[in-house]
C-alpha positions in Angstrom: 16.6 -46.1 52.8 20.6 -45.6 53.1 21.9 -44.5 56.1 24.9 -41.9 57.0 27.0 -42.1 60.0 27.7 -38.4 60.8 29.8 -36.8 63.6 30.7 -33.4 64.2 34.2 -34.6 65.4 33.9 -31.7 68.0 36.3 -31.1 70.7 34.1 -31.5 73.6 37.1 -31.2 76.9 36.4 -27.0 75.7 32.4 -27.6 76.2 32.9 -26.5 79.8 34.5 -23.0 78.9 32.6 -20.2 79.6 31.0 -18.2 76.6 30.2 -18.9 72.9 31.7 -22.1 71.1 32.3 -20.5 67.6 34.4 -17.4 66.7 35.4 -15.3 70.1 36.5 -19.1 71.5 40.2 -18.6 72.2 42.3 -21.4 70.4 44.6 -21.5 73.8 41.4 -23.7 75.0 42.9 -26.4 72.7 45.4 -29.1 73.7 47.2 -30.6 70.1 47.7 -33.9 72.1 44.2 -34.0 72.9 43.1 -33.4 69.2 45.2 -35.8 67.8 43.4 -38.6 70.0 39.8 -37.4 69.3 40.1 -37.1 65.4 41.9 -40.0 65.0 39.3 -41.5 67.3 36.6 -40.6 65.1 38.1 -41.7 61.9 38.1 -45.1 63.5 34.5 -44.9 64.0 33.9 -44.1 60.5 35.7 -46.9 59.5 33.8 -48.9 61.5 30.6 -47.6 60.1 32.0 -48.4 56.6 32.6 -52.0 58.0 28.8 -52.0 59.5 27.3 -51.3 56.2 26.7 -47.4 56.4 27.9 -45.0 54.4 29.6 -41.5 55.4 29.1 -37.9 55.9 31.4 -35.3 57.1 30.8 -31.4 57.5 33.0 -28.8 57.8 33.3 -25.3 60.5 35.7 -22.7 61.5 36.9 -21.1 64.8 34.5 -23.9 66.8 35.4 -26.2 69.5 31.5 -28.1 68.2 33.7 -29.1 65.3 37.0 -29.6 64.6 36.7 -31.0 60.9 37.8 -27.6 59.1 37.9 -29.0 56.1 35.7 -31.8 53.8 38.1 -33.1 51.4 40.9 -33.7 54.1 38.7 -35.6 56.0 37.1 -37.4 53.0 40.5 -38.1 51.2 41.5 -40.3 54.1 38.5 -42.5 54.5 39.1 -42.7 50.5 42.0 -44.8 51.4 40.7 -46.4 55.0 37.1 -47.1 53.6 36.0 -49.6 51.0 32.4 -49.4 50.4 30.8 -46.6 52.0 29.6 -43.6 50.1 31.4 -40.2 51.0 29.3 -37.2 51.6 30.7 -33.9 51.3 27.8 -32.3 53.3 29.2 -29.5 53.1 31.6 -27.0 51.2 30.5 -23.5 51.9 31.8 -22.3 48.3 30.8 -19.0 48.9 33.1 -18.5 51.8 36.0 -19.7 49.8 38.2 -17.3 47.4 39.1 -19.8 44.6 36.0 -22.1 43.8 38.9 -24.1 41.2 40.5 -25.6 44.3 37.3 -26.8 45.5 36.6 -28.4 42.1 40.2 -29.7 41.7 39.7 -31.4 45.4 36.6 -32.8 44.4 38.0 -34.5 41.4 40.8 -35.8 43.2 39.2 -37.1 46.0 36.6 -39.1 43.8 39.3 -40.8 41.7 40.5 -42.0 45.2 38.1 -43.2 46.1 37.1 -45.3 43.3 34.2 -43.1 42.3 32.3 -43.2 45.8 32.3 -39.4 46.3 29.0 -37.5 46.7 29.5 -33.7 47.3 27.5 -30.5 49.4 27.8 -27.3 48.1 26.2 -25.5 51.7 25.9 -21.8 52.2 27.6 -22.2 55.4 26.8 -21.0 59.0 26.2 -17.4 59.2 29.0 -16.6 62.0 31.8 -18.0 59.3 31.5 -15.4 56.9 33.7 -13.8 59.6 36.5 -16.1 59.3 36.2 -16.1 55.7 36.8 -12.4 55.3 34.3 -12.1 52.7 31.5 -9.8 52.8 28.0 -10.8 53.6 26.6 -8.6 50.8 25.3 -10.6 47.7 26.6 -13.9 49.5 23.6 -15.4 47.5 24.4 -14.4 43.9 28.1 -15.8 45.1 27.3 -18.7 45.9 25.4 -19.5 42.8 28.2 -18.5 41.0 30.7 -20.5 42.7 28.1 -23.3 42.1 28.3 -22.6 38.2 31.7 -22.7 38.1 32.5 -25.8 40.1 30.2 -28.1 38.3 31.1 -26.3 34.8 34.7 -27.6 36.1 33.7 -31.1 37.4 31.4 -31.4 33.8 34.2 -30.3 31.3 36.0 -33.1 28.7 36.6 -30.7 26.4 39.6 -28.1 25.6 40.2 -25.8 28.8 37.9 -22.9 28.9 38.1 -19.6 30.6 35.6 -17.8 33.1 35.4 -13.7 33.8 32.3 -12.7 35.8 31.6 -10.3 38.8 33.2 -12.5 41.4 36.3 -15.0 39.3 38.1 -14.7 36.9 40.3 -17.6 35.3 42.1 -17.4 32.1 42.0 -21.6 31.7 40.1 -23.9 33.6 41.8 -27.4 33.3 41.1 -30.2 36.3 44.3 -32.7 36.4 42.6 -35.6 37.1 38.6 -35.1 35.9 36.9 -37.1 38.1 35.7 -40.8 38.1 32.1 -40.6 38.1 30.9 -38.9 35.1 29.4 -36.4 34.1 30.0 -35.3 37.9 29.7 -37.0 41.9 26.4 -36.6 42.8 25.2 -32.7 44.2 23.5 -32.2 47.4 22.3 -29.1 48.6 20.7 -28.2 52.4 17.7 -26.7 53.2 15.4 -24.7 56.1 12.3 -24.2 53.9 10.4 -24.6 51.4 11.2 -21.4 49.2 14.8 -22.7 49.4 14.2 -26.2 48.6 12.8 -24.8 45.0 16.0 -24.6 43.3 17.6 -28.0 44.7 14.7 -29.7 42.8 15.2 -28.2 39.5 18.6 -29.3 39.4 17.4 -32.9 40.3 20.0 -32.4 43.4 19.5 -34.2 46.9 17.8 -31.8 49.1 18.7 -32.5 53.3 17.0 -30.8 56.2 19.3 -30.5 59.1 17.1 -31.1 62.6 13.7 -29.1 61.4 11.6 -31.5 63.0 7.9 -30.8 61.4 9.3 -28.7 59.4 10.9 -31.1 57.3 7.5 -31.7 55.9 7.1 -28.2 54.5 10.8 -28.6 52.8 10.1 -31.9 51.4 6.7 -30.5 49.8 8.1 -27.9 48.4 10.9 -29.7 46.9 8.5 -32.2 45.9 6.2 -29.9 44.0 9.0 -28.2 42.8 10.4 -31.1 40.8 7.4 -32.5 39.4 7.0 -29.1 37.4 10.7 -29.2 36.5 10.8 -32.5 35.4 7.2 -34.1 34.7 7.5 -36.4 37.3 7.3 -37.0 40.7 10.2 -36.5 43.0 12.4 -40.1 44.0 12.4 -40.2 48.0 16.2 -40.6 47.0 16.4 -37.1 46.7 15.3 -36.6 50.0 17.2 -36.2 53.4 16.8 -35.7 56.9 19.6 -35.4 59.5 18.6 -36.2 63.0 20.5 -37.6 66.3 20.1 -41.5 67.4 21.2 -43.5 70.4 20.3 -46.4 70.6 21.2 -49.4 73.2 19.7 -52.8 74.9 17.6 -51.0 77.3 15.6 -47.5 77.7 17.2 -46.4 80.3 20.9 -46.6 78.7 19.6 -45.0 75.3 18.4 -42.1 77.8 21.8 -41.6 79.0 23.9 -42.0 75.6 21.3 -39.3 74.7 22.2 -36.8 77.4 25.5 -36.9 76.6 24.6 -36.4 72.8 22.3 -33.3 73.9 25.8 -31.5 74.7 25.4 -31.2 70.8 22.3 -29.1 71.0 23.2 -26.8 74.0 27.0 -25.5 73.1 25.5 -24.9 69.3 23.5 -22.5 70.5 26.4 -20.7 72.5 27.0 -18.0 70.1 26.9 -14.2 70.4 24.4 -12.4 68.8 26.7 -10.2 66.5 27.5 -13.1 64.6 23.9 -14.8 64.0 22.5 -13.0 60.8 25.1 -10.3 59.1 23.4 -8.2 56.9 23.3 -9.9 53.2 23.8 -13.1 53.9 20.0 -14.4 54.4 17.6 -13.1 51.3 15.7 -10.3 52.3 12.3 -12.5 52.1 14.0 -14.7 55.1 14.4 -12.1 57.2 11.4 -10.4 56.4 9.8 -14.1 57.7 11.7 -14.3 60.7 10.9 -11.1 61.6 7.4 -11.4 61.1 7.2 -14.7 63.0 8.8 -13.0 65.8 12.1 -14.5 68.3 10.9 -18.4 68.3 10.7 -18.5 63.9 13.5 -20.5 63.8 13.1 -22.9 66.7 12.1 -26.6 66.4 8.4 -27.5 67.6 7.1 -30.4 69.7 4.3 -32.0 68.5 1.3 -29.6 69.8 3.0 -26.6 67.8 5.0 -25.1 70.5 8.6 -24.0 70.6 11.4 -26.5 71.9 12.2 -25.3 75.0 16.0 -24.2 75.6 16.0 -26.9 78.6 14.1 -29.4 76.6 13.8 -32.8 78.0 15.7 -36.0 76.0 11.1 -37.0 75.2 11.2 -33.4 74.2 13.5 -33.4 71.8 12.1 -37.0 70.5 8.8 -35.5 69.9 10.3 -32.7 68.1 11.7 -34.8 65.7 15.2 -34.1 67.0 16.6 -36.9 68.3 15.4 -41.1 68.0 16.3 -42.8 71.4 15.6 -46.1 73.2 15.6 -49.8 72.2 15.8 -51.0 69.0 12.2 -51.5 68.8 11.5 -48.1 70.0 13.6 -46.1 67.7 12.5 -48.4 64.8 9.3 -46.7 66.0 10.2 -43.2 66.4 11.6 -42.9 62.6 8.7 -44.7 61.2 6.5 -42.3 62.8 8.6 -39.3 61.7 8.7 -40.9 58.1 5.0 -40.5 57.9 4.5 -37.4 59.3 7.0 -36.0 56.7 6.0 -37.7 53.6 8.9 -40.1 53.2 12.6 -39.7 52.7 15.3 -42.0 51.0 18.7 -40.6 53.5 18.7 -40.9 56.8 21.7 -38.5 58.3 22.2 -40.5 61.2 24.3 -38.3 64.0 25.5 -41.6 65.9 28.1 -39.6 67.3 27.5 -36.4 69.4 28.5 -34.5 71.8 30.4 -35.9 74.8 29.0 -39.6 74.1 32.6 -41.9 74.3 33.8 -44.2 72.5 33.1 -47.1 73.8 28.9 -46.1 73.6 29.1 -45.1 69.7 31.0 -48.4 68.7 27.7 -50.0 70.7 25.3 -46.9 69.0 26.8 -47.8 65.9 26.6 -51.6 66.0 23.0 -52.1 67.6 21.3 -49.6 65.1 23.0 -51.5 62.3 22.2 -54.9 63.2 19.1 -54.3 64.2 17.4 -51.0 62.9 19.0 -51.2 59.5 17.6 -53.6 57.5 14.1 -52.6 59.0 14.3 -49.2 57.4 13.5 -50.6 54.0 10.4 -51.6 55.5 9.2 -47.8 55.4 7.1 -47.0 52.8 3.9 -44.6 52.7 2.1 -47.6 51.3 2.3 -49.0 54.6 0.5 -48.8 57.7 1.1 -45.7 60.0 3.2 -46.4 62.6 2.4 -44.3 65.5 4.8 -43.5 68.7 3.5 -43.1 72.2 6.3 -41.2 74.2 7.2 -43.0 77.5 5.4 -42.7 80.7 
């Protein structure tokens, strides 16, 4: 299994400001001296996950104090140059948001012949709220972002004479990257997922599908991926192509892991501080989502324990381990927790480790960091759905 150190890179002194996080967050909330010491914080403790053996993923938002990484390739063309081994996820790009899907493909290329070819690249739909800063309209966001899609990797795939493109949404009259990149014909594609029905296309592209924090339903995504690509391709599906992003801390006794983990849950409760305007704008979700959500009524979307019921908005740090959510403890016990989420879900090959969250220092993710690889690591590769079940008991 390879492992991704992850962090939102969120400025977390503005957590204590009244109101949503995203959008209607005043910008006067931000000190530039303050910035400049937390991101170049963080990209010290990417570097240090490159030095521990993991390899990388960075995301991108807008307008959000959770997340002050606006944009991918910035971030991913300096660890090109401060990183030497690790992989560098692009996870990811919200193409459809963007005006010129060229640039996007021109950054790409550039930033994996930087990097020596290590480069490995999301194209996301984004977070609903950002089609606001984006300016575009929600309407058809879909058939957008497919097309975006089309043209970026018709880009990143051309090594022939410069060709033009004149659809609905772009128009170019030559397409000609300056420099192609490294890894041929393209970087690896990932794509994210909520659900089966979306997972379908990921698989018939043979692209890495990643569930972000589903919990159980994680198993439903990787199924439908799974069945997906064997009738694409003949075969079955490589848990290679599989991902799951959840939240890990990890230190020498229970009780400390507990507390790293409350400070990572400020991850959980300022996401949700957004105003209900900006959740679902009409268009952007297919009309077979929300016919779902609707249908499932006000809790569709939320994580479930265990037993089937919704995640409480208060949830307990054992709540949101037995929701799939978060891995915390000892060594021993989070070696536990993802072997027993492993089964339930039918196997994965990524884990999208968020080592870093919310308010947790520095000082605590260097530790985070370091224990999980030294001693969670290398038993990963010991998961296998051969093997016996491992089961978790949650703590007295």
């Amino acid at each position: 299994m390879k492992v991704w150190q992850f962090s939102e890179q969120a400025y977390h002194p503005a957590f204590d400001v009244p109101g949503s996080m995203r959008v209607t967050l005043s910008s006067r909330h931000c000190d530039p001296a303050v910035a400049h010491t937390l991101l170049n914080r963080y990209l010290d403790e990417y570097v240090l996950a490159d030095e521990l053996g993991y390899n990388i993923m960075v995301n991108e938002h807008h307008a959000a104090a959770t997340c002050m990484s606006t944009s991918c390739m910035t971030t991913l063309a300096i660890l090109a140059r401060q990183t030497r081994q690790a992989r560098l996820l692009a996870l990811g790009i919200p193409i459809a948001n963007r005006s010129n899907p060229i640039r996007v493909a021109e950054e790409i290329a550039m930033v994996d012949v930087l990097s020596g070819g290590r480069l490995e690249v999301g194209m996301v739909k984004g977070a609903a709220y950002e089609v606001f800063m984006s300016n575009r309209l929600p309407a058809r966001f879909n058939d957008r972002f497919w097309e975006a899609h089309e043209l970026i990797v018709e880009a990143l795939r051309n090594t022939g004479d410069n060709f033009s493109w004149d659809s609905e949404n772009y128009q170019y009259r030559a397409i000609s990257l300056w420099p192609r990149p490294l890894q041929q014909p393209a970087p690896p594609i990932w794509m994210t997922s909520s659900s089966a029905f979306s997972s379908i296309e990921h698989a018939k592209y043979d692209y890495t599908c990643a569930t972000f924090l589903s919990g159980a339903v994680a198993r439903s995504v990787f199924d439908g991926y799974r069945k997906a690509y064997l009738e694409a391709h003949g075969r079955p599906a490589p848990d290679k192509r599989l991902a799951y992003l959840g939240v890990v801390a990890v230190a020498g006794d229970r009780k400390s892991a507990y507390e790293r983990a409350e400070h990572m849950k400020a991850y959980f409760t300022t996401a949700a501080r957004l105003e209900a305007q900006f959740r679902n704008p009409p268009g952007f979700n297919p009309v077979k989502a929300n016919v779902k959500m609707m249908q499932a009524g006000p809790n569709a979307v939320r994580p479930r324990l265990r037993n089937g019921a919704p995640l409480p908005s208060d949830a307990t740090i054992d709540q949101y381990i037995d929701a799939g959510l978060m891995f915390v403890g000892t060594p021993d016990d989070v070696f536990q927790q993802l072997g027993q989420f492993y089964s339930d879900v039918g196997g994965f090959g990524n884990l999208l480790m968020m080592g870093q969250a919310g308010t947790l220092s520095h000082e605590d993710t260097v530790d985070n960091l370091t224990l999980f690889a030294k001693q969670v690591m290398p038993r990963l590769q010991e998961l296998s759905m051969d093997a016996p079940e491992v089961r978790y008991e949650a703590f007295a």
